[in-house]
N, C-alpha and C positions, 0 to 999 in steps of 0.2 A: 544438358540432357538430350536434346534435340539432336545433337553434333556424336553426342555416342552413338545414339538408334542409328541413326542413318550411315554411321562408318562401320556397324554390326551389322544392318543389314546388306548393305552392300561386301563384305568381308564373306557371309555366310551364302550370299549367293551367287557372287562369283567364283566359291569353293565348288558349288553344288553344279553350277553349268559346266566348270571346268571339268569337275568327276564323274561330270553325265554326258559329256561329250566326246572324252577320252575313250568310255566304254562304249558308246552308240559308233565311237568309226570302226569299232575293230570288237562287234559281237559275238563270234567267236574266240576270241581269245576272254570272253564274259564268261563265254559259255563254259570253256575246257577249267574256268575256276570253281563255277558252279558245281561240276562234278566232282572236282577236288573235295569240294565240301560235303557233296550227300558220302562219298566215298568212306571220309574221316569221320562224319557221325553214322556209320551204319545205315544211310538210307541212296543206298545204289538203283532202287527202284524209281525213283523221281527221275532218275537222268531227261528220261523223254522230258520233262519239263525245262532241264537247263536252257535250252535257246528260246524260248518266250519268256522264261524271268530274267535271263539275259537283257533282252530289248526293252520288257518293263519297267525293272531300275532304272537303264541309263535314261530312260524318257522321263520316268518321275522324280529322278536328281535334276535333269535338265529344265524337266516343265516349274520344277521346285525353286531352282535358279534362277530363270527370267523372272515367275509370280513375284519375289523378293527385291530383285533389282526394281521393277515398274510397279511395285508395291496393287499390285493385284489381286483380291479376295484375300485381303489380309484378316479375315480370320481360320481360314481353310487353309489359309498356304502356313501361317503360323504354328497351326496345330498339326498341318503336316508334317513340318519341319521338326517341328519339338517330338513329336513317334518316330520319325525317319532315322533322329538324331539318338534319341533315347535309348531303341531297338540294339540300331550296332556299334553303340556303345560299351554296350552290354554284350555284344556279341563278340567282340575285338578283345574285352577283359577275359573273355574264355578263352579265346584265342590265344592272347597273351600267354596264360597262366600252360593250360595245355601242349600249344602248339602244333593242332595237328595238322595244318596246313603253312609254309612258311613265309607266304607273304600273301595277306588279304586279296590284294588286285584293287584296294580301292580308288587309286587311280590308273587302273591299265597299267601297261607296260610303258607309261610316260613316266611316275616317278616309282622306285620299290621301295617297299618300305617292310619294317621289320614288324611284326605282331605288337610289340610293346612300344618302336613308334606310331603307330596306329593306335593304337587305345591312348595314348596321350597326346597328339594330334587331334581326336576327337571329344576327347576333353576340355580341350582350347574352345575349339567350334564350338562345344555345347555352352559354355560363358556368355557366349554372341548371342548363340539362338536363344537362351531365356532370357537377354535383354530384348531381343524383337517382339520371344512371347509376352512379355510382362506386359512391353510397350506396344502391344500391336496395335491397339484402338486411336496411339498416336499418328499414326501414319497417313497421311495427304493422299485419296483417292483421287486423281483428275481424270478418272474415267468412267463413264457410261458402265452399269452392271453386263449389259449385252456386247459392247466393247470391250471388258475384263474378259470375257467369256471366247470371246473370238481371236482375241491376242491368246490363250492360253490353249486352244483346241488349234491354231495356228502352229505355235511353238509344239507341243506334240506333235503334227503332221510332220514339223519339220523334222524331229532329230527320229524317227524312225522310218521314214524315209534317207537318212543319210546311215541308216543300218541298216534299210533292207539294201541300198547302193554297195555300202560295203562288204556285205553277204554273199550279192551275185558277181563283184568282182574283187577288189582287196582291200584292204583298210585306206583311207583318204590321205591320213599320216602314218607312216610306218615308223616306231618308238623303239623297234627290234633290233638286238645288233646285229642283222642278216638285212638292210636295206640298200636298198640298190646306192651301188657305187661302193659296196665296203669291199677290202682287200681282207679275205679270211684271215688268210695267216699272218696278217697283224692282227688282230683281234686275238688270235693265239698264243701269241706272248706273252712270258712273264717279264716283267722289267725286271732288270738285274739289284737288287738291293730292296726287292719289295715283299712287305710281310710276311712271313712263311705261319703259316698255320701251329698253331701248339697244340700239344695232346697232354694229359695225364694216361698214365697208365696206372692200373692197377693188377695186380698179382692175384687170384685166387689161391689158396693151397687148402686142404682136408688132410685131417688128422682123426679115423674114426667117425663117427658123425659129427663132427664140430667143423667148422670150416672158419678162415680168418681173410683180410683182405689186406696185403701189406702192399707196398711200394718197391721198386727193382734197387735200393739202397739199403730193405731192411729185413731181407729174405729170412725163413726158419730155417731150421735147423731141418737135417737128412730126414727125418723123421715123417715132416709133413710131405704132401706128395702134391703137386702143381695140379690144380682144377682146369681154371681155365687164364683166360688174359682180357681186360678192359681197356679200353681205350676212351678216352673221353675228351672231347674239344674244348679248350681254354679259350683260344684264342683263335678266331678265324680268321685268315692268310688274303690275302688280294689274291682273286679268283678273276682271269681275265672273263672282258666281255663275251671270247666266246672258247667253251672249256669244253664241250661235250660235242664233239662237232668228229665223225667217226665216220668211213666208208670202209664197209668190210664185207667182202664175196659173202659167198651163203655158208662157202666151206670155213671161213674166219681169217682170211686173207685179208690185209689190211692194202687198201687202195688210196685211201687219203691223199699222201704225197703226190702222188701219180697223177691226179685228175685232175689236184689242183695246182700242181706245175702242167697240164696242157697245154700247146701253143694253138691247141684249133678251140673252136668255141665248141663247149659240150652245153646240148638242151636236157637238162636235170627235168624229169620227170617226178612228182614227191606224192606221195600217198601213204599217209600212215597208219591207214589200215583198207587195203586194196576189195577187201569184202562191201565197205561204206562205201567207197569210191564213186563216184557220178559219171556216168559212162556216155553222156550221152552228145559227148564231144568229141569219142574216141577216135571218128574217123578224123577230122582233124590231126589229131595228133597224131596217129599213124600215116597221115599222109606228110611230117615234117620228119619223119622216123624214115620214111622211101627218100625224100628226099637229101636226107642224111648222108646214108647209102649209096646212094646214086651219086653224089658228088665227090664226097670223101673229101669236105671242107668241114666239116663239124660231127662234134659224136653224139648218141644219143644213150641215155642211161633212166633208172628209175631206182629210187629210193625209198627204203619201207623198212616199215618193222615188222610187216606180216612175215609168219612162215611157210617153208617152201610148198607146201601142200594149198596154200592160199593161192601164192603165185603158181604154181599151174594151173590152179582155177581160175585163174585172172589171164592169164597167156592165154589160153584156151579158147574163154567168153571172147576175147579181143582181139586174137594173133598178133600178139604182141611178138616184136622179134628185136629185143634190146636186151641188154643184160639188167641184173636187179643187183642190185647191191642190201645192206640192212646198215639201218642208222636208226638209231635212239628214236622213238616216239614222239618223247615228248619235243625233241631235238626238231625235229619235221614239221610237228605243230609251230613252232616258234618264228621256223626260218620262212614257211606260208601260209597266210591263215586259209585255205583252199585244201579240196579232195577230191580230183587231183590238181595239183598248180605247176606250173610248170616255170623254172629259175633257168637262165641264161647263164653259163663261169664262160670265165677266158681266163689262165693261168693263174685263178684263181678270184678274179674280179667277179663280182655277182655286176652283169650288167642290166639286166630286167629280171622284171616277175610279173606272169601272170597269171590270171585264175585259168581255169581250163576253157571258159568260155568266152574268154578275150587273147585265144592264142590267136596271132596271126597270120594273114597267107604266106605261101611261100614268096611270093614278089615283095613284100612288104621285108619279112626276115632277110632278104638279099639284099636288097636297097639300104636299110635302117642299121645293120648289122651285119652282118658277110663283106660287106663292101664299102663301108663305112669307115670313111679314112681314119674315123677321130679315134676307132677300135685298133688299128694299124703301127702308130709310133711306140716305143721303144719297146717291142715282142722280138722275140731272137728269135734266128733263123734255125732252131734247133730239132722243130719238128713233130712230132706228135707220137706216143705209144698206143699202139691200138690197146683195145682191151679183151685180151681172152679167157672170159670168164664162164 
C-alpha cells in the first residue's frame, strides 16, 4: 500500500508540474485558449481576465505539483488536487461530448491532444489522485509547517516569474512548429501515400414541404428538386505541421513562394492585430527598417490580419515605410507569442525570433547574421525579388 501512494503520488505530480510548466513558459499561448473558451460558452466579456487566469493555473498546477512530489501540507494540497481534478474533469466531458473548442491546451502546445483524449487521460489521473486523497494522512512530513510554507511560496515565485520572463520576451521552450531553425516549406508537405481525409456526403432534395436526405448512389427521381449538399468528416487525413502558413498582398496576391525562396534575409515584422500592438519599441525597429534600405542586403515586411484602414492607422502613428502583407490570425499567434515580434527567413529558414523588445542593434544583426558565415553555405547565387506591393 505504501508502494502505490507513493508511485500515485508522485505519477499525479509530476503530471501537474509538467502541465504547469508547459503553460507558465509560454502564457500567452494560455491566454489565446482562454478566450477560445469564454468565446465558445458566450462569455467574451471575461477576455480582460484571460492573461491572469492564464498565469494562475499554470502556478496552481505547478505549485500543486511540487506540494505532491515533497509531500507538502498534505491535506491542502490533497483536497486541492482532488477539486483541481474533479473540476476539469468534468469540464473535458463537456468538452468531449460538445466540442466547442478542439484541443483543451492542457498541456500547451508540448503535447495536443483531442477533447475525448483528454477526458480519459484525466480519468487515469483521477484513480491516482483519490489514492493520495484517501491516503493522504499516510504521507511522511519531514518538514517544519514554516519550512512547507516557504518551499511552497518559493515554488510560486518561481514559475511566475518564469511567465512574466516569457511574457516580456518569448517562451523559454518553443513546442511550435515555427521554431527557430525549421525549413517552412518542409513543414508544408504532404508525404506521398499519407492519409487523405474522408468525407460523407449527403444530398438534400424537397418535394413540396417534405424534404429527404439520400446519398450521390441513390438519387430521386426528377420530381424532387436538390436543396442543398452535406459534407461530413469520417476520417481525418495527415494534416502537415504546418498547413495554414499564407502571405498574401492586401489586394489577394499570393507572395508565399516568393519570400520564401529569398536569397537575402527578410526581418518579418508580425502583429496580429496592429491596433493591440506595443509600440513602444518602434524606433527600434524602424531604425533596422532604414537600415534595410540603405543597404539593400536584407528585406523588411510586416504580417497581419488587420485591415487596411488599421494599417494606415498603424503607418501613420509609426511611419512605417515596409510593405504589409495579411496572414491568418490565428497563424501569427502561433508562429510568435509577441505584439509585435519580429522573425528573421532566409530562403525560407526561420533563423531567430524575437519579441519587439529584445530586437537587436544594428552592429549586433551585422556580426550575428549579415555576415555570419554559418548563414552563407549552400544559398545560390540567384539573387533577390524586390517586392512591389
Amino acid at each position: 500500500m505504501r508502494t502505490l501512494n507513493t508511485i500515485s503520488r508522485f505519477i499525479v505530480g509530476i503530471i501537474f508540474i509538467f502541465s504547469g510548466f508547459v503553460k507558465g513558459i509560454d502564457p500567452l499561448g494560455s491566454t489565446y485558449k482562454f478566450v477560445d473558451y469564454f468565446n465558445a460558452f458566450g462569455m467574451s466579456f471575461l477576455e480582460p481576465l484571460a492573461f491572469p487566469l492564464a498565469v494562475l493555473l499554470s502556478s496552481i498546477e505547478f505549485v500543486l505539483g511540487v506540494s505532491l512530489i515533497f509531500s507538502l501540507k498534505k491535506q491542502l494540497n490533497a483536497w486541492g488536487v482532488l477539486i483541481f481534478m474533479s473540476f476539469f474533469t468534468l469540464l473535458t466531458l463537456v468538452l468531449a461530448i460538445f466540442n466547442p473548442v478542439t484541443d483543451c491546451g492542457c498541456f500547451g502546445d508540448a503535447i495536443i491532444m483531442t477533447n475525448w483524449q483528454t477526458f480519459w487521460k484525466n480519468i487515469i489521473i483521477m484513480i491516482f489522485t483519490l489514492i493520495v486523497f484517501i491516503n493522504r494522512n499516510r504521507f511522511l512530513i519531514k518538514w517544519s509547517s514554516l519550512q512547507q510554507w516557504s518551499l511552497l511560496i518559493i515554488t510560486g515565485f518561481f514559475i511566475i516569474l518564469i511567465s512574466a520572463f516569457s511574457f516580456k520576451h518569448l517562451p523559454l521552450i518553443d513546442f511550435r512548429p515555427y521554431k527557430v531553425g525549421t525549413y517552412i516549406p518542409e513543414k508544408m508537405i504532404i508525404p506521398e501515400g499519407a492519409p487523405v481525409a474522408e468525407y460523407k456526403t449527403i444530398l438534400v432534395y424537397g418535394k413540396g414541404e417534405k424534404t429527404i436526405e439520400v446519398t450521390i448512389d441513390s438519387l430521386p427521381d426528377s420530381s424532387w428538386h436538390w436543396i442543398e449538399t452535406k459534407n461530413t468528416l469520417v476520417k481525418k487525413g495527415y494534416q502537415p505541421p504546418i498547413h495554414d502558413f499564407t502571405i498574401q498582398s492586401m489586394d489577394g496576391d499570393d507572395y508565399t513562394d516568393l519570400i520564401l525562396s529569398d536569397n537575402k534575409f527578410t526581418f518579418v515584422l508580425i502583429s496580429y492585430d496592429l491596433k493591440k500592438a506595443n509600440l513602444k519599441n518602434i524606433e527600434s525597429i524602424n531604425a533596422v527598417v532604414d537600415f534595410c534600405k540603405s543597404t539593400g542586403n536584407c528585406n523588411f515586411i510586416c504580417l497581419t490580419s488587420s485591415v487596411q484602414k488599421e494599417i494606415d492607422e498603424f503607418t501613420a502613428k509609426t511611419n512605417a515605410k515596409y510593405p504589409f502583407f495579411n496572414t491568418d490570425e490565428i497563424t501569427l499567434k502561433t508562429i510568435i507569442r509577441a505584439n509585435p515580434g519580429i522573425m528573421l527567413l532566409r530562403r525560407g529558414w526561420i533563423i531567430k525570433k524575437w519579441n519587439s523588445n529584445d530586437l537587436p542593434g544594428i552592429e549586433s544583426i551585422t556580426k550575428d547574421f549579415l555576415n555570419n558565415p554559418k548563414y552563407k553555405p549552400e544559398l545560390t547565387e540567384t539573387g533577390s525579388e524586390e517586392f512591389d506591393v
